[in-house]
N, C-alpha and C positions, 0 to 999 in steps of 0.2 A: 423239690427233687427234680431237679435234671434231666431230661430223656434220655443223654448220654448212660447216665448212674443207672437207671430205671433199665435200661439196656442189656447193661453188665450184669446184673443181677436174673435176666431173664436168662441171658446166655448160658449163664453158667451154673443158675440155682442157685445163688447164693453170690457174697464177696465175703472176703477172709478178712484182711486187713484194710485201710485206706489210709494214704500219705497226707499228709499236710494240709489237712482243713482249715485249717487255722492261720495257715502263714499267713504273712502280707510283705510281700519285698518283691523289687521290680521284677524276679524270675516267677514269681508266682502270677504277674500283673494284678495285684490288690497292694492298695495305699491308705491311708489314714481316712477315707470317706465309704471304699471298696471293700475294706477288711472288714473281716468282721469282731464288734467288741467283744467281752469277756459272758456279756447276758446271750449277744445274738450265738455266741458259740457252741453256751452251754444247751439254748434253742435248736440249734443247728444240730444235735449230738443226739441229742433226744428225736430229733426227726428220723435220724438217719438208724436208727434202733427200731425204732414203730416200725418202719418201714417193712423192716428185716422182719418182724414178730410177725406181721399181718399178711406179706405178702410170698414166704419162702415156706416151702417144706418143712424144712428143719429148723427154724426159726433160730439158728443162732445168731448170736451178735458179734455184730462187729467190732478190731480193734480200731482204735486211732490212733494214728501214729505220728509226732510230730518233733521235728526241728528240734533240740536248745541243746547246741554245741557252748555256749556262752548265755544262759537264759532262753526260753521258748520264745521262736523266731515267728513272733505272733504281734497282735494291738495289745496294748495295755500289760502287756509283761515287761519284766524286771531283767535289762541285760548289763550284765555281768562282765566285767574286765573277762577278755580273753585268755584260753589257758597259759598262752607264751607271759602274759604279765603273773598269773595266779601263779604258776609254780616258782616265783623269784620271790613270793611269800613267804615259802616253807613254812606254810602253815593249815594242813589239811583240817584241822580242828574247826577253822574258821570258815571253809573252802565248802565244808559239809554243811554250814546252816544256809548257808547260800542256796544248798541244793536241793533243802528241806523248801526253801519259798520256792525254788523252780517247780518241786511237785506239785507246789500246792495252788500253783496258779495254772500249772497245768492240769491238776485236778478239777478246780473252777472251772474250763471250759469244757471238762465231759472228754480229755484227753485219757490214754491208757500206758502210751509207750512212748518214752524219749530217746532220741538217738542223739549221742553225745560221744565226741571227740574224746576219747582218755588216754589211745592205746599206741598213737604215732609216738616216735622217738624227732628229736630235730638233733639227724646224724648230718643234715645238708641244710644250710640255709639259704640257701638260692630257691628250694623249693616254694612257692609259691603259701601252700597249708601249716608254712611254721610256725603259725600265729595259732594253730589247732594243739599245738604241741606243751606238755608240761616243762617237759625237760629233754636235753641229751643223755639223762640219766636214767638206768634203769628201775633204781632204787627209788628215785624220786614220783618218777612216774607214778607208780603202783601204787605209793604213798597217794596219791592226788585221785587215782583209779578207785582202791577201797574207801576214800571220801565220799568220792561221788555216788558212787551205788548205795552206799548207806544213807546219803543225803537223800537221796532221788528215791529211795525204797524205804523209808523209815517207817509211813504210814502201809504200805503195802498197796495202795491202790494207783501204783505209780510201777513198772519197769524201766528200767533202765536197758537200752539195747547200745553195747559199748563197740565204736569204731577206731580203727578198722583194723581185721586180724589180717595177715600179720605182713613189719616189715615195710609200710609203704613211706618211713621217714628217709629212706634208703635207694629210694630212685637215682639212676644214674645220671647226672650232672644234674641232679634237682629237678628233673623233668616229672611234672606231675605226671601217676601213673605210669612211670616209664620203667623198667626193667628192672631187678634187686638180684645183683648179685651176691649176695651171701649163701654161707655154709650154713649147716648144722646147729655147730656150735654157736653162731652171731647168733642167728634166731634166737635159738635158747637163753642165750645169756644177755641177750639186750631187748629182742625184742616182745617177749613172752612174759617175763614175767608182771607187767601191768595185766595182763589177762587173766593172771593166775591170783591175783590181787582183787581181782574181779568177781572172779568166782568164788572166791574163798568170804567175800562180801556179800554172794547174793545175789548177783547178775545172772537175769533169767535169759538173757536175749545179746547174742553180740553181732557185726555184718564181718562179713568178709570183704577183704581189700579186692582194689582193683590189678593190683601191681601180677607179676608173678614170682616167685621164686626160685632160682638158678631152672628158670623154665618150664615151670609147673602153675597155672593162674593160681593163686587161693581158693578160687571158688570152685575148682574141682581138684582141691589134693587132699586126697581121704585120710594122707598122713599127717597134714594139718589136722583138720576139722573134726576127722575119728578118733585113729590114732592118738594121737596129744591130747588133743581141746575133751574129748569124752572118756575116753579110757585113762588116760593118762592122769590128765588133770580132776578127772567126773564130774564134768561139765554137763548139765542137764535139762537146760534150757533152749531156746531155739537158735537157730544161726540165720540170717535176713544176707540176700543178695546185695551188692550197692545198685545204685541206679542205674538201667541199662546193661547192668557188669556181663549178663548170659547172654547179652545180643554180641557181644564183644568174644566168646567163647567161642559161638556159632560160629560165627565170620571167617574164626580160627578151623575150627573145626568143618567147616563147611553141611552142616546138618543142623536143624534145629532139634530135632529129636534126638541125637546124639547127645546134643547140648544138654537140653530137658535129663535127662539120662543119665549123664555123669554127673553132673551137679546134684540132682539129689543124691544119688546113690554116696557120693563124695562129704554129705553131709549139710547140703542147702537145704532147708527147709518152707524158705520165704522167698518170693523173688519179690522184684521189686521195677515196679515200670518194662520190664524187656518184655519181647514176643516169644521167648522160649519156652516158659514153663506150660501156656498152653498147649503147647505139643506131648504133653507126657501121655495124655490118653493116647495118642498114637506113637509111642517111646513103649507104653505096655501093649499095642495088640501087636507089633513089630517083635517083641521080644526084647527089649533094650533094657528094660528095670520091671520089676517085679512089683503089682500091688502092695506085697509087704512092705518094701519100702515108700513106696507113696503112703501107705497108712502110717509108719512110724512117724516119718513130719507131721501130716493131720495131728495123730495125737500131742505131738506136743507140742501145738497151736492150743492145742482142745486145752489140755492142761494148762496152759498160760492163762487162757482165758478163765478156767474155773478158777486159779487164783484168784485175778483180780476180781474174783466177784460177777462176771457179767450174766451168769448164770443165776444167780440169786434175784431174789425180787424187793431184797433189804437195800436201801439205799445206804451208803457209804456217807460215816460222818469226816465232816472237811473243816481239814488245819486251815487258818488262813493269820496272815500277816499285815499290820498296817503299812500305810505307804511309808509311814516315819521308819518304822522297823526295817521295810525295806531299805530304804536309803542309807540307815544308819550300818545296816549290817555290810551295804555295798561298799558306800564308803569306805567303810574299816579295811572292807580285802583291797581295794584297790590303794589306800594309805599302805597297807601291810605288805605292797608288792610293787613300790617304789625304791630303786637300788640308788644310791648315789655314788657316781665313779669317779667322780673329782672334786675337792672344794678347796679353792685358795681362801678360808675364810673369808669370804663372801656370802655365804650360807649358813643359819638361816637369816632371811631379812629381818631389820627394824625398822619397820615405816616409820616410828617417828620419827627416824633419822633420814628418810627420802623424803624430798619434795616430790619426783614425776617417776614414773616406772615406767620405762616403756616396754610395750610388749608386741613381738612383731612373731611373722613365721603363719604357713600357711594353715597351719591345723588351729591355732590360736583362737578361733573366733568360728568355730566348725565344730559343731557336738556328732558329725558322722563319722569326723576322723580319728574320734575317740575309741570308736566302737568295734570297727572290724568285720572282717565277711562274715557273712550268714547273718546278717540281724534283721529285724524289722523298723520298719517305719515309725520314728518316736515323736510321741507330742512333747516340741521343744521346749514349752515351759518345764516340763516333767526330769529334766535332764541340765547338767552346770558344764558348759564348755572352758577351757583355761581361762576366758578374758573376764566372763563371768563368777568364777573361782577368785579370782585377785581382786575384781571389783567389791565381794562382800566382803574381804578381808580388811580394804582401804574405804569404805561406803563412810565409817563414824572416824576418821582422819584427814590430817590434811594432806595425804598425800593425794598427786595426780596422776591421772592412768594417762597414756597416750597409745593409738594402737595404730598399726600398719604390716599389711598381708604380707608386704615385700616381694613375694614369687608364688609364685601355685606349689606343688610336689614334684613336678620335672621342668616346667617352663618356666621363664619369666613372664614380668608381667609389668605393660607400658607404665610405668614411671614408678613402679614398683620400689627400685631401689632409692629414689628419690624422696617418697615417704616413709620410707626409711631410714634414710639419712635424717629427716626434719624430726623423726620421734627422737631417734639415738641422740640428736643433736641436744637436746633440753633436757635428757634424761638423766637420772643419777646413775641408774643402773639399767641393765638391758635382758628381757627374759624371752628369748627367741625358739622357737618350736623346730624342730627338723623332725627327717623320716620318712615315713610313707603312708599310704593310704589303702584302705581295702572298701571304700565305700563304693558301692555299686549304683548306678540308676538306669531312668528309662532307657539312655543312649546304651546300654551296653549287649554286646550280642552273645548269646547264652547257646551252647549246646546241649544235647536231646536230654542228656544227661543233669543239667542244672549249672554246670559248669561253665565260670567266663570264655569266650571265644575271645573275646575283644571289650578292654577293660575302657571305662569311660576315659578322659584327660589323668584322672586323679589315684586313678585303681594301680598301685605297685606290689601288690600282695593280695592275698585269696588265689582260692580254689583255681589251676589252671595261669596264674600268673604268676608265673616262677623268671627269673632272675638270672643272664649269664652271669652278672658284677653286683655286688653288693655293698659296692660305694656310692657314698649319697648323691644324688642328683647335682649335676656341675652348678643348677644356680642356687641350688643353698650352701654350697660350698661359698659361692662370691659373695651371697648373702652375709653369711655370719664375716666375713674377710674384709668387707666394706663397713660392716655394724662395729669389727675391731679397730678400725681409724679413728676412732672419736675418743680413744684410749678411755673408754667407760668401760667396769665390770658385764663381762657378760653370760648369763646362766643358760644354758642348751638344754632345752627338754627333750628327749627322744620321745617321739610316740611313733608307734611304727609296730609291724608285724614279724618281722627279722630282725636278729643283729645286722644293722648294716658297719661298716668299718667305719669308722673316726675318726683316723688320724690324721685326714685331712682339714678336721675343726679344731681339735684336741688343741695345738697350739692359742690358739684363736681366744679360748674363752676361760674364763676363771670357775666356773664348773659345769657341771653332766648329769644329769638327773634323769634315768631311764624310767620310762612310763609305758614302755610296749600300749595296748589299746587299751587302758582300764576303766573303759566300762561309762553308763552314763549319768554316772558324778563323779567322773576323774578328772575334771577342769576344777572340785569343791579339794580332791583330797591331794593333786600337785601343788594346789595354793597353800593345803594347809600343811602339807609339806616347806613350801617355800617359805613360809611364815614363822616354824620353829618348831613343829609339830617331826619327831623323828623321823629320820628314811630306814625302814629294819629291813629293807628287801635285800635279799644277795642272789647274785646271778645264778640262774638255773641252767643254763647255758655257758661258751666260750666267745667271746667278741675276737674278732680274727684282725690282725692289722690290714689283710691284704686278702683280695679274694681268692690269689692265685696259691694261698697257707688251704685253703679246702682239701679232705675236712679239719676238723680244728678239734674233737671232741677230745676230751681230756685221757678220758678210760682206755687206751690205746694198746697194743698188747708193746710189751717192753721186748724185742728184740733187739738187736745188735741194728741199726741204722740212722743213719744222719740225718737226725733233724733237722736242720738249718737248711735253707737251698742256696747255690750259691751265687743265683741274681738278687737275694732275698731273704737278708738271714734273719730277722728277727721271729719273735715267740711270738703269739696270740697277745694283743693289749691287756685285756682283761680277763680272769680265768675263771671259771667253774665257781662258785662260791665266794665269790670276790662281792665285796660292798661297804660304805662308807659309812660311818655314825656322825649324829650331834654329840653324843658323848663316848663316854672309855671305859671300857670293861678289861676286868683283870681276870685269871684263869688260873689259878693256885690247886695245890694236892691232887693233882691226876693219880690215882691209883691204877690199875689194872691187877684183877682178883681172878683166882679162878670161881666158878660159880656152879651150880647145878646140872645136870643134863650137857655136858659140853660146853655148856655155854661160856660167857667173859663177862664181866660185872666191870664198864668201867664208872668210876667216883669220882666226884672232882667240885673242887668252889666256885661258885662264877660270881663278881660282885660288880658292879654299875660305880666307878669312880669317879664320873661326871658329873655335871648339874643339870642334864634334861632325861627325863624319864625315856624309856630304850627298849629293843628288845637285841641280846645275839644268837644267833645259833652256832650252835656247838653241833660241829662236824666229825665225825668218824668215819676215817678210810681203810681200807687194808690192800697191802698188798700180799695174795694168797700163794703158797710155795705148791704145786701143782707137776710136779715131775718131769716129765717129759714136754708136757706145756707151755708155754711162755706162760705167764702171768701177764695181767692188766698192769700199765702200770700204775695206777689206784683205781680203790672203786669204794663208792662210797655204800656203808655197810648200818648207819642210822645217824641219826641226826636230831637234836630238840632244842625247841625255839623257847626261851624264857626270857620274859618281860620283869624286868626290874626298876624301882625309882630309884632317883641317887641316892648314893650310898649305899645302897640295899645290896643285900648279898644273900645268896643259895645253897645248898649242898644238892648238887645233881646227880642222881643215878641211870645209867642207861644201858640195857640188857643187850648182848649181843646173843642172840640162840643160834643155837648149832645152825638151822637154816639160813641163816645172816652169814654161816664163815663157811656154808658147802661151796665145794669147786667142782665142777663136772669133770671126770673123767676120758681116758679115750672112748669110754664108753657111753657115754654122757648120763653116768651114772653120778649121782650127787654123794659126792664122800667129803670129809670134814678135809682140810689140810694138814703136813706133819707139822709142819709152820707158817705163821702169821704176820707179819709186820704192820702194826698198828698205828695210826696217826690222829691227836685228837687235834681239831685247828676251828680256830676263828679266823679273823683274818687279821689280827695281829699277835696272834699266837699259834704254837705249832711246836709238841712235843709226841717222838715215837717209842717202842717199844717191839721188841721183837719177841716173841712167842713162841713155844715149839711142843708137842704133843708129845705129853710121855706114859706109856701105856705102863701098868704094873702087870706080873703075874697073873692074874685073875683076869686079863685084857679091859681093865677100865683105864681111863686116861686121865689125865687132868693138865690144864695150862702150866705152864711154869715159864718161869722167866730168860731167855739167853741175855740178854742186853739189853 
């Protein structure tokens, strides 16, 4: 124990919570020798409890609170493709057991609380945190939000604390933290409902954003955090400060007891690293908040804690997973969240039919660039980078690998293209890496907050590194342009934390295979992608031709205005739900029924026409008739992912409830619509139906059909 620790505890009688014991990543300064393992932590946990038992009045215990936005940002944990790759899954089923091994390894080190990314929208991608994000959707989101909290709380000895409310994908020109101009109605209808998805899951614990709201911080607007999130929603669990976020209020405010002051009273219960919340005992002898309310947080700290047990003297039986499980389970999400946006039939490979493959691009041969901010320190055997990926696929063949970095992620690099040239030259075919990178190290300068100041050479995304353009780096543009003279096929993998635009490769190469950061076996499952193994991912997101198309999300309100600009007319490249197959699925007998409680029953066959086993999702949009309102012009209302082998075929059912077709009001009262325009789509199918509410006498209603 610490003198520092030993300090805080005399100070104050106690400590409540503690941050990140467990990390190891260059903002923590702990590494693969520094960290600590999965025995020393659960030592370390156990220490930090005696302590409290033997040496404090009240002897209660303390939480642990720790990291895994993508897997627990610790040694010897299991990190996970990032949420920007998971929600191009569309498959929260799978999203959830993932979350079950994040408990349970966070459980193995004597962890209590994860604080986990669910809740940003990615409305901006120049924002730096787009890699945090599921979706631009809000549908989607929530969908990937009641994964996670089910995952992460199944055993119950696990909370989940979901970030960040609300709004903060919405920063003005993608400036992390930077201002959010929205209404009312945005909030509600895009940015909330992951929250409400949340709660309605079981999420004891969520933080409040740093941003504010048409001028209100999060952290003290009692109409968030009360208001909505408790009353509204009966939300009953705790709310946690972000890092520093109440020194930030202060500054604002120019008091710290003020600060202390409104932010509870506002609904804060936990801070988190600021100087403010000590000031509350003098926030009450001033007059500024009331013990009731400082008692009401306490308690439901107190209650969080007697959940998890900390209170008992029964030790807690613990789920655990082998490493094969893990890997296989990773695998799979990271396989199930590869989209593919182009293939000239060049995709998938037969090595028996190449002699050499070359494989160039700087993430290529870099298992960091796989991964993404917020992770830790990984033992590299433990993890399969792309060049590693390809080589056990070709290890029992004759074919030959050749490799060359070609350029870094923004620079070039002395003879770079030149080793480049000599792979492309012998090669049959060419599988070149672009994008960006979120890997952080020693060189990078971090503020108070945890946030990049100053990203190493390689850092184009994470936390604080946000983006005027979101076109790729000029020398992997020259890269792939010089790799295209040797008129060889050549496959582009995105790995990367943003959509960045394309259009400047797109010409270039004969396919696209986006890989956002997935994870550390996603060098095993791009290969076995590449290899023949299906891509089922569809974009959860809009890829924008140009940066100056911002924003690009598809859900748009349908008013009367000119899309096209006139330096710059074109649409978005790729759109919302957009993705390519190895094989073809057919979509026969769409019904649309009316069904129980308001709801819509739609029916339909899905059959796999091809020869490689597959999965598609079946999309359902509507556009809502809303009165005086504009309408979105779609929004996606459910959606299910079904895995078929060839020839196989299904009869799918998919429930739309009245809560799936409510539209807010001017009141932001949730009322069903009088009509509906329905859309069920794959991506090479697309059939609608228009809908319209017809009440009988007795005022009950049911669907019926206009067209």
């Amino acid at each position: 124990m610490t003198d520092y620790f030993k300090n805080e505890v005399k100070k104050y009688g106690t400590v409540g919570v503690i941050y990140g014991v467990f990390r190891a990543d260059p903002w923590s300064e702990r590494n693969e020798l520094t960290g600590l393992t999965t025995s020393e932590a659960q030592e370390v946990s156990q220490m930090i409890q005696q302590y409290m038992k033997k040496e404090t009045r009240l002897k209660i215990p303390v939480l642990l609170s720790e990291e895994c936005p993508h897997g627990h940002q610790a040694l010897e944990a299991t990190t996970l493709p990032t949420n920007f790759s998971v929600g191009c899954s569309w498959n929260p089923e799978l999203y959830q057991q993932l979350q079950e091994v994040v408990a349970a390894e966070l459980q193995e080190k004597g962890a209590h609380l994860g604080l986990i990314s669910t809740l940003d929208l990615l409305r901006d991608p120049r924002w730096g945190r787009t890699e945090e994000c599921f979706s631009e959707d809000p549908y989607l989101t929530a969908a990937f939000t009641q994964a996670a909290v089910t995952g992460l709380q199944k055993e119950q000895k696990i909370k989940a604390v979901l970030k960040h409310l609300a709004g903060q994908g919405n920063v003005m020109g993608g400036h992390n933290s930077g201002p959010v101009a929205i209404g009312e109605r945005e909030l509600r209808e895009i940015h909330l409902p992951a929250i409400r998805a949340g709660i309605k899951a079981g999420a004891k614990g969520c933080m409040a954003a740093y941003n504010d709201i048409d001028g209100v911080f999060c952290h003290t607007n009692p109409h968030l955090l009360q208001e909505i999130l408790r009353e509204e929603y009966g939300f009953s669990g705790i709310v946690m400060a972000d890092g520093c976020a109440l020194d930030r209020v202060a500054e604002t405010c120019g008091d710290p007891s003020m600060a202390a002051a409104k932010a509870i009273s506002s609904g804060v219960d936990l801070s988190l690293w600021d100087e403010v919340f000590p000031y509350l005992e003098q926030a009450v002898a001033i007059g500024l908040v009331s013990e009731e309310v400082i008692d009401r947080s306490v308690l439901r700290i107190l209650e969080l804690k007697s959940e998890l047990g900390l209170f008992s003297s029964q030790s807690s039986p613990k789920v655990s997973f082998t490493s094969a499980q893990k890997e296989t389970l990773c695998t799979a999400l990271a396989e199930d969240s590869l989209v593919l946006l182009k293939n000239d039939n060049i995709l998938p490979l037969k090595k028996e039919k190449l002699n050499q493959i070359g494989v160039v691009g700087p993430h290529a041969n870099n298992i960091y660039h796989l991964l993404g901010d917020y992770t830790p320190f990984k033992k590299i055997a433990s993890c399969c980078n792309l060049l590693q990926g390809i080589e056990e696929h070709t290890a029992n063949s004759t074919t030959q690998l050749a490799f060359a970095q070609g350029c870094q992620i923004t620079t070039d690099l002395p003879q770079g293209l030149d080793e480049a040239n000599q792979v492309a030259e012998n090669a049959d075919v060419i599988v070149v890496t672009l994008g960006g990178s979120s890997a952080r190290d020693f060189s990078t300068a971090f503020a108070k907050n945890g946030a990049a100041l100053q990203g190493s050479q390689e850092m184009t995304s994470g936390e604080n590194i946000d983006l005027a353009s979101i076109e790729l780096p000029e020398c992997q543009i020259k890269l792939v342009k010089e790799l295209a003279k040797h008129g060889k096929p050549v496959i582009a993998v995105l790995i990367e934390g943003r959509p960045h635009s394309i259009s400047a490769i797109e010409p270039y190469v004969s396919a696209i295979l986006f890989a956002g950061y997935p994870g550390q076996y996603g060098g095993k499952a791009i290969a076995n992608v590449l290899f023949g193994k299906n891509p089922n991912g569809r974009l959860a997101f809009t890829i924008p031709e140009h940066s100056g198309q911002l924003p690009v999300y598809y859900n748009y309100r349908n008013t009367q205005f000119k899309e096209t600009y006139t330096d710059y007319p074109e649409k978005p490249i790729y759109r919302f739900g957009y993705g390519l197959s190895y094989t073809s699925f057919e979509l026969t007998d769409v019904l649309f029924t009316d069904h129980q409680d308001h709801s819509i029953k739609v029916s339909c066959r899905l059959k796999n026409t091809g020869n490689h086993s597959g999965a598609e999702t079946i999309q359902i949009y509507g556009k809502k008739q809303q009165g005086f309102i504009p309408p979105r012009e779609k929004e996606l209302l459910a959606f299910k992912k079904v895995h078929l082998t060839p020839l196989e075929e299904r009869m799918i059912e998919i429930i739309l409830t009245k809560e799936q077709l409510y539209y807010l009001d001017e009141t932001f009262k949730e009322v069903l619509p009088r009509e509906v325009h329905l859309t069920v789509e794959t991506v090479t199918f697309k059939q609608s139906i228009q809908l319209f509410r017809k009440v009988d006498d007795h005022e009950k209603s049911t669907w019926c059909i206009r067209s």
